[in-house]
NUDREN-55033 format. One record per residue: residue number from 0; residue in one letter; x, y, z of N, C-alpha, C, CB in turn. Coordinates in nm, 2 decimals, padded with zeros to 4 digits. Glycine has a CB too. Layout:
N
   i aa     nX     nY     nZ    caX    caY    caZ     cX     cY     cZ    cbX    cbY    cbZ
 NUM  A      X      Y      Z      X      Y      Z      X      Y      Z      X      Y      Z
...
***
This chain:
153
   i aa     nX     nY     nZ    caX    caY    caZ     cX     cY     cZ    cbX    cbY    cbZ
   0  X -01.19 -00.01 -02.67 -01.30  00.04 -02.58 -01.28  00.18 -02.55 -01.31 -00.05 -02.45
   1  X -01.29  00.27 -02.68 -01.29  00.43 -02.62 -01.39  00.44 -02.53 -01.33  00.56 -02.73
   2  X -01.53  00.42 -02.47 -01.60  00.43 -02.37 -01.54  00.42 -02.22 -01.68  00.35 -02.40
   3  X -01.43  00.38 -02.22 -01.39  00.39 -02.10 -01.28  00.54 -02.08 -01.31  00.24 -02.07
   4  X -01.24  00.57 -02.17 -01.11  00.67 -02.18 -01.17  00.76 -02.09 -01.06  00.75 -02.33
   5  X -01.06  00.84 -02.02 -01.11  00.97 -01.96 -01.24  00.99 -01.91 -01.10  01.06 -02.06
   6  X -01.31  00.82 -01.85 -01.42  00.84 -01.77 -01.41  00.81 -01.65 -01.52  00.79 -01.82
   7  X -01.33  00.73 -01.55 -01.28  00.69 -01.40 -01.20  00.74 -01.38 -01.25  00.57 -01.36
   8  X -01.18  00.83 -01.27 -01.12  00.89 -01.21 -00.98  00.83 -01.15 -01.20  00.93 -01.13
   9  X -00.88  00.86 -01.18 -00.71  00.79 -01.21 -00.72  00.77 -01.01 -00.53  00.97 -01.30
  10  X -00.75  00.82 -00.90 -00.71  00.82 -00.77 -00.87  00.69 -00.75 -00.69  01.00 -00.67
  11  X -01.01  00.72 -00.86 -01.08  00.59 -00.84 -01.02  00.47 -00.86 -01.19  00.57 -00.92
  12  X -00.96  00.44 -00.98 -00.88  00.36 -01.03 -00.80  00.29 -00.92 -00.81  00.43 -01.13
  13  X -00.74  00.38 -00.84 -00.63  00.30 -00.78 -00.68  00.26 -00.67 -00.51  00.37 -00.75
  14  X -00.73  00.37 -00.63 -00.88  00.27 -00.46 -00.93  00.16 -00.50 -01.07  00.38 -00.39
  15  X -01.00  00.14 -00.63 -01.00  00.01 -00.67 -00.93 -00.09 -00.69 -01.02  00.02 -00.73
  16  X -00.81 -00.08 -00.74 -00.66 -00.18 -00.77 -00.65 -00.21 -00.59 -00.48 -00.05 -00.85
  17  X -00.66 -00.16 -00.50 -00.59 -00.16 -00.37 -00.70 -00.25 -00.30 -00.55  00.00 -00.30
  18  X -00.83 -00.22 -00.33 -00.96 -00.32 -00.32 -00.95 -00.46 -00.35 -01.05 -00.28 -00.42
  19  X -00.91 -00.46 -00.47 -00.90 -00.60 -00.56 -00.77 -00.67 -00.46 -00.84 -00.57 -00.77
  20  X -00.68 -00.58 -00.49 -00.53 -00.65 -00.38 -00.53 -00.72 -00.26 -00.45 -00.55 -00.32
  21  X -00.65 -00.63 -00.20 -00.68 -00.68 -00.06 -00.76 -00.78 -00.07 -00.74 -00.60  00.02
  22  X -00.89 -00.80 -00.16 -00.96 -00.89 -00.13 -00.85 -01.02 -00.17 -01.09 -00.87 -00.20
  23  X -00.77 -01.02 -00.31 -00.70 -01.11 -00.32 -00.58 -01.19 -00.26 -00.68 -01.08 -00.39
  24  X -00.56 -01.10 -00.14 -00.46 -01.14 -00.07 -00.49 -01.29  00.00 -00.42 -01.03  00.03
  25  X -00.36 -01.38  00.01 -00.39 -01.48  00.06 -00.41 -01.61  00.01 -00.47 -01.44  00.10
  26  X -00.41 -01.59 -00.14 -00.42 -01.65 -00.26 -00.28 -01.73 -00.28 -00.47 -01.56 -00.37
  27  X -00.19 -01.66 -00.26 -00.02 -01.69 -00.31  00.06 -01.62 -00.24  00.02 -01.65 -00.46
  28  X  00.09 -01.64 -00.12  00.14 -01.56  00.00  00.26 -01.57  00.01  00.08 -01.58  00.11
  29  X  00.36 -01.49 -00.02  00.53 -01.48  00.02  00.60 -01.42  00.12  00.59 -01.42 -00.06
  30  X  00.61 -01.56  00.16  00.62 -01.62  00.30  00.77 -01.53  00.38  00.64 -01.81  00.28
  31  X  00.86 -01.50  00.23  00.94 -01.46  00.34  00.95 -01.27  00.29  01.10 -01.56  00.34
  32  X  00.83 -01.22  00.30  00.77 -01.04  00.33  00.70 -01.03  00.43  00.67 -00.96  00.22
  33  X  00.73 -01.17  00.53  00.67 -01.14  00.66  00.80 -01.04  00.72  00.63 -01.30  00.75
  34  X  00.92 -01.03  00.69  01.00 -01.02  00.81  00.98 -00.89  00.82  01.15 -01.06  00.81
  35  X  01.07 -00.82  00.96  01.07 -00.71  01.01  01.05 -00.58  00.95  01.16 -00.71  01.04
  36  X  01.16 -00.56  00.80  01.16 -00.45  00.72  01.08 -00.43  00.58  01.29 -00.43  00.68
  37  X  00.99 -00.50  00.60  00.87 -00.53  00.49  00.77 -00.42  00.54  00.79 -00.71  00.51
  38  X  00.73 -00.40  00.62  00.64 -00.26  00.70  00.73 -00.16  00.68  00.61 -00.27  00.86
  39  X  00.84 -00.15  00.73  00.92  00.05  00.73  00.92  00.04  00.56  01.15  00.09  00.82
  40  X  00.94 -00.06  00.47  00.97 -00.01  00.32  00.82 -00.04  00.26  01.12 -00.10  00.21
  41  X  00.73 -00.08  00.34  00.61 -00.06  00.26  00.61  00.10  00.29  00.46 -00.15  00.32
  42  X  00.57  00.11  00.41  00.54  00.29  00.44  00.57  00.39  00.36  00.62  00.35  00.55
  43  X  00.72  00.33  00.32  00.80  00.43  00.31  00.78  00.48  00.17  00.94  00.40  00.35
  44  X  00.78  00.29  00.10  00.71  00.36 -00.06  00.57  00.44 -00.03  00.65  00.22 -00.21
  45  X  00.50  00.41  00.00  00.37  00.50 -00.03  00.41  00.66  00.00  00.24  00.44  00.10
  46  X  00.48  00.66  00.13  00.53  00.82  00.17  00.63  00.92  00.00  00.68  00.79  00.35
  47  X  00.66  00.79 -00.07  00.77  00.83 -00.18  00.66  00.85 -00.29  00.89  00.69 -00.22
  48  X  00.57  00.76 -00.28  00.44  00.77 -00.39  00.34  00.91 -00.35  00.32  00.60 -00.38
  49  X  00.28  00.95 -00.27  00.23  01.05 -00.24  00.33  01.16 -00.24  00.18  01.03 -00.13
  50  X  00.46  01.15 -00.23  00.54  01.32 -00.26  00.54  01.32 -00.44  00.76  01.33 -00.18
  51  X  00.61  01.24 -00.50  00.58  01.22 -00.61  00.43  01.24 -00.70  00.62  01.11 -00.60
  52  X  00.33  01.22 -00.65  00.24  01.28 -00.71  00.22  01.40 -00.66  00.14  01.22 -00.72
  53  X  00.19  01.45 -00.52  00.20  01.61 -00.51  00.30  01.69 -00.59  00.24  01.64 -00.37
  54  X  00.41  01.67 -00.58  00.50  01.76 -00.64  00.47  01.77 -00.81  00.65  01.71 -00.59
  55  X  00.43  01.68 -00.89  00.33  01.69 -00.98  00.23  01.73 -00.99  00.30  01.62 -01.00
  56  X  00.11  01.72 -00.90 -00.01  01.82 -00.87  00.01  01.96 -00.85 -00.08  01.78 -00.77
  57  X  00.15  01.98 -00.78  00.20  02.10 -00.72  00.22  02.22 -00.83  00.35  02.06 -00.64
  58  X  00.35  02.11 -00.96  00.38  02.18 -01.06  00.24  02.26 -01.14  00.46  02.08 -01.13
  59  X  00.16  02.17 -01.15  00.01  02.19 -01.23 -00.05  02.33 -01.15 -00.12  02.03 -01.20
  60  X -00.07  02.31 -01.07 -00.11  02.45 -00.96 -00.02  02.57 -01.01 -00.09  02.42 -00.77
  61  X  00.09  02.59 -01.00  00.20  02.69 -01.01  00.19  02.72 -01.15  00.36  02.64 -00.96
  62  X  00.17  02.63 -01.28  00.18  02.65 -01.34  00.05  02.76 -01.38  00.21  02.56 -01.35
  63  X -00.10  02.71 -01.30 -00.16  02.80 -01.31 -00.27  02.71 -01.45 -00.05  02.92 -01.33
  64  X -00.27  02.60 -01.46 -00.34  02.47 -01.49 -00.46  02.39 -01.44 -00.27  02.41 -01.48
  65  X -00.49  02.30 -01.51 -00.61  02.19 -01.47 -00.51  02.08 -01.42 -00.74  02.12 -01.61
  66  X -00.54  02.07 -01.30 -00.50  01.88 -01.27 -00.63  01.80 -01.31 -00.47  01.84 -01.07
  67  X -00.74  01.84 -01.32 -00.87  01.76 -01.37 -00.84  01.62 -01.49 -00.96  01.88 -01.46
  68  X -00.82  01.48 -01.42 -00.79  01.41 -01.52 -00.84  01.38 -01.62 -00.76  01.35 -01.51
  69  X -00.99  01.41 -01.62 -01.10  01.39 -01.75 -01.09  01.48 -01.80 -01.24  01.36 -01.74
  70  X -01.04  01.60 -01.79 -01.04  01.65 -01.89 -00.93  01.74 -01.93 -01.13  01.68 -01.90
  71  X -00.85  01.65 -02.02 -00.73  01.76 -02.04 -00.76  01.87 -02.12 -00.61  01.71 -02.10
  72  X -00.84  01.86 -02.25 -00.88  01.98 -02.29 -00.86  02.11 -02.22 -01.00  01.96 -02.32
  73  X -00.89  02.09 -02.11 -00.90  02.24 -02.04 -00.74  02.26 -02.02 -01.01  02.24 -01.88
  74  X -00.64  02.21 -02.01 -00.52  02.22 -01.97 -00.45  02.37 -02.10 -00.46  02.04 -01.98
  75  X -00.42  02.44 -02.01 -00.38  02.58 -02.11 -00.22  02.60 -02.13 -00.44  02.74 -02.02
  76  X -00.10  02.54 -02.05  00.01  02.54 -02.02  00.07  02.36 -02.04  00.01  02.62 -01.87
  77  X  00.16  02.38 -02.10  00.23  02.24 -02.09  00.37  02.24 -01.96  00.31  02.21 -02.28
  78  X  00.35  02.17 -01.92  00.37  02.19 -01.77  00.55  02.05 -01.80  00.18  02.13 -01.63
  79  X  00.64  02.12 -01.80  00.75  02.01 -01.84  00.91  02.06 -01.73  00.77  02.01 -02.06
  80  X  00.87  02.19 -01.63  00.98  02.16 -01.55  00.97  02.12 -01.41  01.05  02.27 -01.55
  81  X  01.06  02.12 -01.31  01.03  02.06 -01.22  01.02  01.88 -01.22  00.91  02.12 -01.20
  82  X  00.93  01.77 -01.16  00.89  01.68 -01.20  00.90  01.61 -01.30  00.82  01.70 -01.19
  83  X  00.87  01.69 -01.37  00.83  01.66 -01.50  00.97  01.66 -01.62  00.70  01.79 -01.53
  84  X  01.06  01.74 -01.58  01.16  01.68 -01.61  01.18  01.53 -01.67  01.20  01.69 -01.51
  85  X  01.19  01.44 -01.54  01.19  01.34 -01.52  01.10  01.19 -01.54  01.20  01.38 -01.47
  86  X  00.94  01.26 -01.57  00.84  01.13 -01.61  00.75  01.25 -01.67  00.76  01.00 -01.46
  87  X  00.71  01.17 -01.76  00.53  01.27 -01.78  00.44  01.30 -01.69  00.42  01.20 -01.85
  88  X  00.43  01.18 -01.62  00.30  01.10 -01.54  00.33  01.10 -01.40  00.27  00.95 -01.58
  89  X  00.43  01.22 -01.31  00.45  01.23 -01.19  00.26  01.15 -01.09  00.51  01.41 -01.17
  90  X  00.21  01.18 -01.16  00.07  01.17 -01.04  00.04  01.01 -01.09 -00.12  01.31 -01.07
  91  X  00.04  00.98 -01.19  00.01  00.86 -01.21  00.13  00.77 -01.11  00.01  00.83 -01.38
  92  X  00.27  00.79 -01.19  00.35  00.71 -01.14  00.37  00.70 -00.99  00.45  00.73 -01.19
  93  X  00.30  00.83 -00.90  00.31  00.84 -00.75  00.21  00.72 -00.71  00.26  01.00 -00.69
  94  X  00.08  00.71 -00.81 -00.02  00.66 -00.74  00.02  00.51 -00.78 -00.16  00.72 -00.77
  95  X  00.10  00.47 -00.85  00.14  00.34 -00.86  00.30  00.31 -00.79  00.13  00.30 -01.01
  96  X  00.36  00.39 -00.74  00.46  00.33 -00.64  00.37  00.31 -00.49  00.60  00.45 -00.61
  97  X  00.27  00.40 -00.46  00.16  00.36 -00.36  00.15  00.23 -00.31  00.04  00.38 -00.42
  98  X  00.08  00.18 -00.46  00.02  00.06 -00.53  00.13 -00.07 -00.49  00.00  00.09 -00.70
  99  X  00.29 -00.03 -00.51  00.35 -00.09 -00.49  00.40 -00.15 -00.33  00.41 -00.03 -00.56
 100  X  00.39 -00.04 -00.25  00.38 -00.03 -00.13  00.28 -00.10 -00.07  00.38  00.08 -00.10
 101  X  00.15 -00.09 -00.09  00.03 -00.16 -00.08  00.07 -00.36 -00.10 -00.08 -00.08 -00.23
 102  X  00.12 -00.35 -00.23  00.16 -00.52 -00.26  00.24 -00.54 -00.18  00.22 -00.56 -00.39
 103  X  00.33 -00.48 -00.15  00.47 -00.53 -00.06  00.42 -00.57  00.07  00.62 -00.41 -00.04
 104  X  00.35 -00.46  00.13  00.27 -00.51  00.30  00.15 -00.62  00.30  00.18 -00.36  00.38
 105  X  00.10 -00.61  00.18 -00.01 -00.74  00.16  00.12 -00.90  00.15 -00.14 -00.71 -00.06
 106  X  00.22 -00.89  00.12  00.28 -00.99  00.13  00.21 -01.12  00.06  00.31 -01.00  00.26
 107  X  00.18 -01.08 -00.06  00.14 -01.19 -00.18  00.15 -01.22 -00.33  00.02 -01.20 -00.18
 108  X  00.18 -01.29 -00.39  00.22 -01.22 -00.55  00.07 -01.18 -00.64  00.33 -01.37 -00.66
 109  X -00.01 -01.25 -00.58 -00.14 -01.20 -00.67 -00.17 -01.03 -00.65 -00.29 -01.29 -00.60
 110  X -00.14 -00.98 -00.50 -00.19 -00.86 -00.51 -00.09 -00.76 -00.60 -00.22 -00.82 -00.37
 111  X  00.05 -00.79 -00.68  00.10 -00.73 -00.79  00.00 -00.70 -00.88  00.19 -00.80 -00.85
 112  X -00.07 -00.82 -00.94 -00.18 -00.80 -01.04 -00.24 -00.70 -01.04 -00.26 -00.89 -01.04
 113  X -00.27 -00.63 -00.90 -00.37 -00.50 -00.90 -00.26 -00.37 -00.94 -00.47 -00.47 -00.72
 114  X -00.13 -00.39 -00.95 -00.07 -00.27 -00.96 -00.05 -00.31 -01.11  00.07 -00.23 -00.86
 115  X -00.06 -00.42 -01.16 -00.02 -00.42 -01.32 -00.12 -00.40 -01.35  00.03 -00.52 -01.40
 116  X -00.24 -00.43 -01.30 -00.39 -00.38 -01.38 -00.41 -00.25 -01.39 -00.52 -00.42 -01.31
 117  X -00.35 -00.16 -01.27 -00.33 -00.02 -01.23 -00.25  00.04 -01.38 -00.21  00.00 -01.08
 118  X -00.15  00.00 -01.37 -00.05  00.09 -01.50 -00.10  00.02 -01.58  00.13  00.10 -01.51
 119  X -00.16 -00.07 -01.65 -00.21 -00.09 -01.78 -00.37 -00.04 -01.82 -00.19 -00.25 -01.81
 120  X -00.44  00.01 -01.74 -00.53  00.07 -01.76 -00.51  00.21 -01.75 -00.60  00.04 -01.70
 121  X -00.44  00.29 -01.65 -00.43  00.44 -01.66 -00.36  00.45 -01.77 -00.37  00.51 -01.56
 122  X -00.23  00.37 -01.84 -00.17  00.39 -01.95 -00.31  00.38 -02.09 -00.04  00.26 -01.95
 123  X -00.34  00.28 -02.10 -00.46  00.28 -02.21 -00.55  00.40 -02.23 -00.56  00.19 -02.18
 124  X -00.65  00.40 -02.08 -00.80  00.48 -02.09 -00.74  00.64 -02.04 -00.94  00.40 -01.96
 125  X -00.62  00.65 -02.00 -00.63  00.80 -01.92 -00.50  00.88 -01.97 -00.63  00.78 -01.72
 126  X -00.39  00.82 -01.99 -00.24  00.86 -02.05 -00.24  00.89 -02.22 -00.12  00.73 -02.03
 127  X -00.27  00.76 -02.25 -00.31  00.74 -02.44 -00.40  00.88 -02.47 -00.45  00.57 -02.50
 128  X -00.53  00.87 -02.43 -00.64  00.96 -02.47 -00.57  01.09 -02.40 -00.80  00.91 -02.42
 129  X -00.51  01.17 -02.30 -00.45  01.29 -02.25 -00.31  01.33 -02.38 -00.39  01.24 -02.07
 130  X -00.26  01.19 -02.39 -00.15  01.28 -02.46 -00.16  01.32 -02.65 -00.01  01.18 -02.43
 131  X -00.31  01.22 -02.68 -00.34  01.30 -02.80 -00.40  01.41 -02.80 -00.40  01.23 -02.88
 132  X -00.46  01.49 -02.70 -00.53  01.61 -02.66 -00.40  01.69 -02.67 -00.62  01.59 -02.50
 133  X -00.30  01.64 -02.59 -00.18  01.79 -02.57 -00.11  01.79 -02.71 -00.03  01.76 -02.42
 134  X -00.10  01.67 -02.76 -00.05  01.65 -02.92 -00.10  01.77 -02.99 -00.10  01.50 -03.01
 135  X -00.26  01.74 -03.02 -00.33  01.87 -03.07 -00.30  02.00 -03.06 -00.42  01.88 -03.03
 136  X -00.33  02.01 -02.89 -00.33  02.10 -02.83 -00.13  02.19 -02.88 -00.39  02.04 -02.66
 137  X -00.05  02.14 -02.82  00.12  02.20 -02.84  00.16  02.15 -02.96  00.23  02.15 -02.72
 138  X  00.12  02.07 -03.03  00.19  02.00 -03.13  00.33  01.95 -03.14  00.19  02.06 -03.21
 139  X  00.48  02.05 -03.19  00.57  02.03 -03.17  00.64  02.01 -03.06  00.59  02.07 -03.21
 140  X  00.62  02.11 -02.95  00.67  02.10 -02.81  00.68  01.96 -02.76  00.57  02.17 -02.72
 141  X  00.49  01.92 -02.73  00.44  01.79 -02.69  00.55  01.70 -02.73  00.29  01.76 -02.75
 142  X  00.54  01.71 -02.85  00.63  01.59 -02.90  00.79  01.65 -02.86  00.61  01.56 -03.09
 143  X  00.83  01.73 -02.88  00.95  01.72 -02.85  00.98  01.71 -02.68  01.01  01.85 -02.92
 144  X  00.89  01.74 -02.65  00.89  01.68 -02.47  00.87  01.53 -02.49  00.74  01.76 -02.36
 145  X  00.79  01.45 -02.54  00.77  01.30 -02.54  00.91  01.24 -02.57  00.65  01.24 -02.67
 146  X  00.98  01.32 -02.67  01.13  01.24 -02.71  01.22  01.29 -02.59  01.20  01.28 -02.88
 147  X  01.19  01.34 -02.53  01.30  01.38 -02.39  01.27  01.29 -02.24  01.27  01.57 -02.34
 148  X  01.12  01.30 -02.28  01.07  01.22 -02.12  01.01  01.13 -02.15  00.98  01.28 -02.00
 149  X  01.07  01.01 -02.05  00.98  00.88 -02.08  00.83  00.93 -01.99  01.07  00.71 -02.01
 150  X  00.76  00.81 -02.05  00.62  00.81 -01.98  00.62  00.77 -01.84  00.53  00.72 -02.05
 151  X  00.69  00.67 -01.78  00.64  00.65 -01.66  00.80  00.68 -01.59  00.56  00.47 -01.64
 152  X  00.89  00.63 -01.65  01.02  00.66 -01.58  01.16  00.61 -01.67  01.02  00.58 -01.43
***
């Protein structure tokens, strides 16, 4: 389904996933993420998921780049220190440790499903279709950055 690639917005995507989570909660509830430290390490991932994608959005700015996720074409710089070091997909992977944080305070196993629906769609429609654009676009680099950094972690 190329009709979807590079058309929903990767932060729509996840307000959605977090939608679905919620409505689903309740379904299959685990019973013992009621306790005490289930809230400070929900928080705390999300606070870990939002630095993680800034400091990714951050690198993109400095670099002097598009963060625009529909359209990498416009992307003029291959952006691989800092962050990026370390994952391709700092903004993606921020917005699914979020995601993770989100499941852990919903306290249910169904609302995982919205974080695996999360990374298996941004991987398909928004990662796939971006990294044959930079393929083009850098050729050897791209790739010799792909064999150095994993995609999500």
């Amino acid at each position: 389904m190329k009709s979807l690639e590079l058309k929903i917005p990767p932060p729509l995507v996840a307000l959605l996933c977090v939608l679905l989570m919620w409505y689903m909660q309740g379904f299959y509830p685990l019973s013992w993420l009621t306790a005490a430290w289930v809230l400070p390490l929900a928080i705390a991932l999300a606070l870990v998921g939002i630095a993680v994608a800034s400091l990714g959005a951050n690198a993109f700015r400095r670099a002097h780049t598009t963060v625009h996720p529909l359209h990498p074409e416009q992307t003029s710089r291959l952006v691989t220190g800092g962050i990026y070091q370390r994952t391709r997909n700092p903004m993606y992977l921020g917005m699914a440790i979020v995601l993770l944080g989100v499941a852990l305070y919903l306290a249910d196993i169904t609302a995982y499903l919205g974080l695996a629906l999360f990374v298996r769609f941004i991987s398909r429609y928004q990662i796939e279709p971006e990294e044959r654009v930079l393929l083009e676009k850098f050729g050897a680099e791209f790739e010799a950055y792909q064999a150095q950094v994993r995609r999500w972690l």
